[in-house]
N, C-alpha and C positions, 0 to 999 in steps of 0.2 A: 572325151571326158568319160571316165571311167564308174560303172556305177555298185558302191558299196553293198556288200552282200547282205547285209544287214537295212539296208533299203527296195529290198526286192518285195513287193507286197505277196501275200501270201494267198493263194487259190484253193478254192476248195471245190472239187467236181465231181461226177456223180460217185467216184468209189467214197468220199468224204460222208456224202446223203447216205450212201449203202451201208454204213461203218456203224452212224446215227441209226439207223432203222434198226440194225442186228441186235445192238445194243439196247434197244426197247422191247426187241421181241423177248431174248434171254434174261432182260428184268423184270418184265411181268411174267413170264412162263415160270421161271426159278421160284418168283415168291407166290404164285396163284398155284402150283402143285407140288413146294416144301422140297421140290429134288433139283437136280443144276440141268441145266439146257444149256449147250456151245455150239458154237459154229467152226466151220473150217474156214481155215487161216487163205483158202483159193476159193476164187470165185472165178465163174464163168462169164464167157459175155456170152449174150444170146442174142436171137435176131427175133425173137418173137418172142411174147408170156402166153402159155397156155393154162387154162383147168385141166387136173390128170384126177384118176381114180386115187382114195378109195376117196376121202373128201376134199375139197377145194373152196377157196372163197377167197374174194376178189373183193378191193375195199378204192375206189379212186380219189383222189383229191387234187384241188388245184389252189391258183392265190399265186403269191407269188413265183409259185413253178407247180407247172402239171405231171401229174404222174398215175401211176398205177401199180398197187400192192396186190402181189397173188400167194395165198399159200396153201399148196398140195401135201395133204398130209396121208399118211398109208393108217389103213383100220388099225394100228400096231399100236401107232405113235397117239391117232387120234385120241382113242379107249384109253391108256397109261397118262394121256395130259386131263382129259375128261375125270376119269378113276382119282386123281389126283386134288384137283382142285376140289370134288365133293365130298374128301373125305378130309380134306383139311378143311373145308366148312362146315365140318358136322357131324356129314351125311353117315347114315351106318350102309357098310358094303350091301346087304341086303337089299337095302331099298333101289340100286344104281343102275341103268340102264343095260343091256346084255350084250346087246350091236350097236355099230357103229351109224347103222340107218338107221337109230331110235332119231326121232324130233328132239329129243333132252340131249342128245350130243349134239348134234347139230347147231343147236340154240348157244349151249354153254361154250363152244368152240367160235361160236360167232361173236357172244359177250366177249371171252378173252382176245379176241381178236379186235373187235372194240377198242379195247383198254391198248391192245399195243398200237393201233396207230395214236390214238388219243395222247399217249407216252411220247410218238414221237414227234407229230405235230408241236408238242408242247417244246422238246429239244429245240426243233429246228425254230421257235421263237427265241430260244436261250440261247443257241451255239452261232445261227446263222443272220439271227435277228431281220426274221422275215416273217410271214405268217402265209399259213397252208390250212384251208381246213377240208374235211370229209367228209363222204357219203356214210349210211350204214351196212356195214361188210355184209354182203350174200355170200350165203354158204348154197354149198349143191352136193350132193350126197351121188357117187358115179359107183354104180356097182359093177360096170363092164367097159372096156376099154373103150373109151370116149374121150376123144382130144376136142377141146373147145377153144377158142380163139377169142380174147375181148379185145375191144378198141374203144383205146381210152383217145381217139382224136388227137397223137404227137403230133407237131410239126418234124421235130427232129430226134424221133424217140433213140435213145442209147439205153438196153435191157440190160439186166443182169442175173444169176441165180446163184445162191447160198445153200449148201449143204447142212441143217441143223440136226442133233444129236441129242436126245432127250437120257434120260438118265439111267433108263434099260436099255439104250443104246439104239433103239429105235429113227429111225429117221423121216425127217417130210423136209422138203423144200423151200424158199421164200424167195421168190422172185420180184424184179423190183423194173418197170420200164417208166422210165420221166425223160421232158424235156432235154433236150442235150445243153448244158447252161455251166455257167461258171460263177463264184462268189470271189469277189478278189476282196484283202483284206487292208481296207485303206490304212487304218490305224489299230493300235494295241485297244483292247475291252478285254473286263471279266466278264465272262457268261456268268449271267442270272443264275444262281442255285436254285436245283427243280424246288417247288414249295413240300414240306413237309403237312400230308394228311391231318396228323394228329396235333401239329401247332397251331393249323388252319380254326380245328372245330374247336381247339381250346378258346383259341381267342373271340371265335362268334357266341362261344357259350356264355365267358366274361362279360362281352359287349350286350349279349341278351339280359343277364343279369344286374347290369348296373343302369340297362334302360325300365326294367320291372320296377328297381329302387326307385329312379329319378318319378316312375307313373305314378308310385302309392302314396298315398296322402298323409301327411306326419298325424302323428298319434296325439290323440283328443284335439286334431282340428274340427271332427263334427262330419264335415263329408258331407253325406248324402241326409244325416240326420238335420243340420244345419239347414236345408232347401225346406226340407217340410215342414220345420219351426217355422220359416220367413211366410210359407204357404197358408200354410194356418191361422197364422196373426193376420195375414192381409184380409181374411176370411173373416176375422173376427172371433176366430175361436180360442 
């Protein structure tokens, strides 16, 4: 018996995860510093993740599959993605850190990186309908050639590394080592659309204000006036 091509269920493995994650990092990086972030279309298999100079930080998560996010980024890339995001938030060049060893890049580089697994955690709830959650990403500032080695505890880790390109053309790295595992796709779904920010707080602002309404007492019911009448007369007064 012969089986229809169109009944072959559909797998997703780790290049699938790799693809999701890319796609998290170049959408928060693009709109947290106003400029485009890509990756190369080749990826690498590796046999290890290491930390490399000039910054690195390492983010693990586990749930339904384990894994471990690294990303090495050069003094170039780091300062241009840093530069970026604080001058879209405000910031005047004046006030911005000078080196790449300030504690303020380090921080800001650790927040954005935050947000990108945060991003993609939230996908792999929508695309893979699974859940994964995180540690919070360590950052380590390496001023001289020092290879570090994390163990995130694989049983059967399958590694990978991504070339990213920031918009001065700059480059840092994203490696990616999880579980060796498979998603196979029993039946057709639409993935959950990611939630939109700004629909989210409209509708809690809504929801605040028609609980304010339902709290306040109708006009010339009396209130609180009305208790101290009742107070008074039992008083005698």
């Amino acid at each position: 018996m012969s089986i229809q091509p169109d009944s072959t269920p559909v797998v997703y493995g780790t290049e699938s995860v790799l693809v999701s994650l890319c796609n998290s990092v170049t959408r928060v990086l693009s709109v947290a510093t106003q400029a485009p972030v890509h990756y190369s279309a080749m990826v690498q298999r590796i046999t290890k993740t290491c930390l490399k100079p000039d910054i690195g930080c390492f983010v693990l998560f586990d749930g339904g599959f384990s894994g471990l996010v690294i990303a090495n980024f050069s003094a170039a890339a780091a300062m241009e993605i840093y530069e970026g995001y604080m001058l879209s938030m405000g910031m005047g060049r004046e006030d911005l850190a000078r080196s790449f060893t300030s504690d303020e890049v380090s921080n800001v580089m650790g927040e954005l990186m935050n947000q990108v697994v945060g991003d993609f955690t939230s996908a792999v709830r929508r695309e893979l309908q699974t859940h994964i959650r995180q540690n919070q990403p360590k950052m380590l500032v390496l001023n001289q050639q020092v290879v570090l080695s994390v163990d995130a505890n694989l049983d059967q880790a399958e590694a990978r590394r991504v070339t990213f390109y920031t918009g001065q053309h700059n480059i840092f790295y994203l490696e990616l080592a999880m579980d060796r595992t498979q998603f196979v796709k029993l039946h057709d779904f639409e993935p959950q659309d990611a939630p939109d920010p700004d629909v989210v707080m409209a509708q809690v602002a809504r929801d605040a204000a028609g609980q304010a309404t339902r709290s306040t007492p109708a006009a010339g019911s009396g209130g609180d006036d009305d208790d101290t009448q009742s107070l008074l007369r039992s008083l005698g007064m």
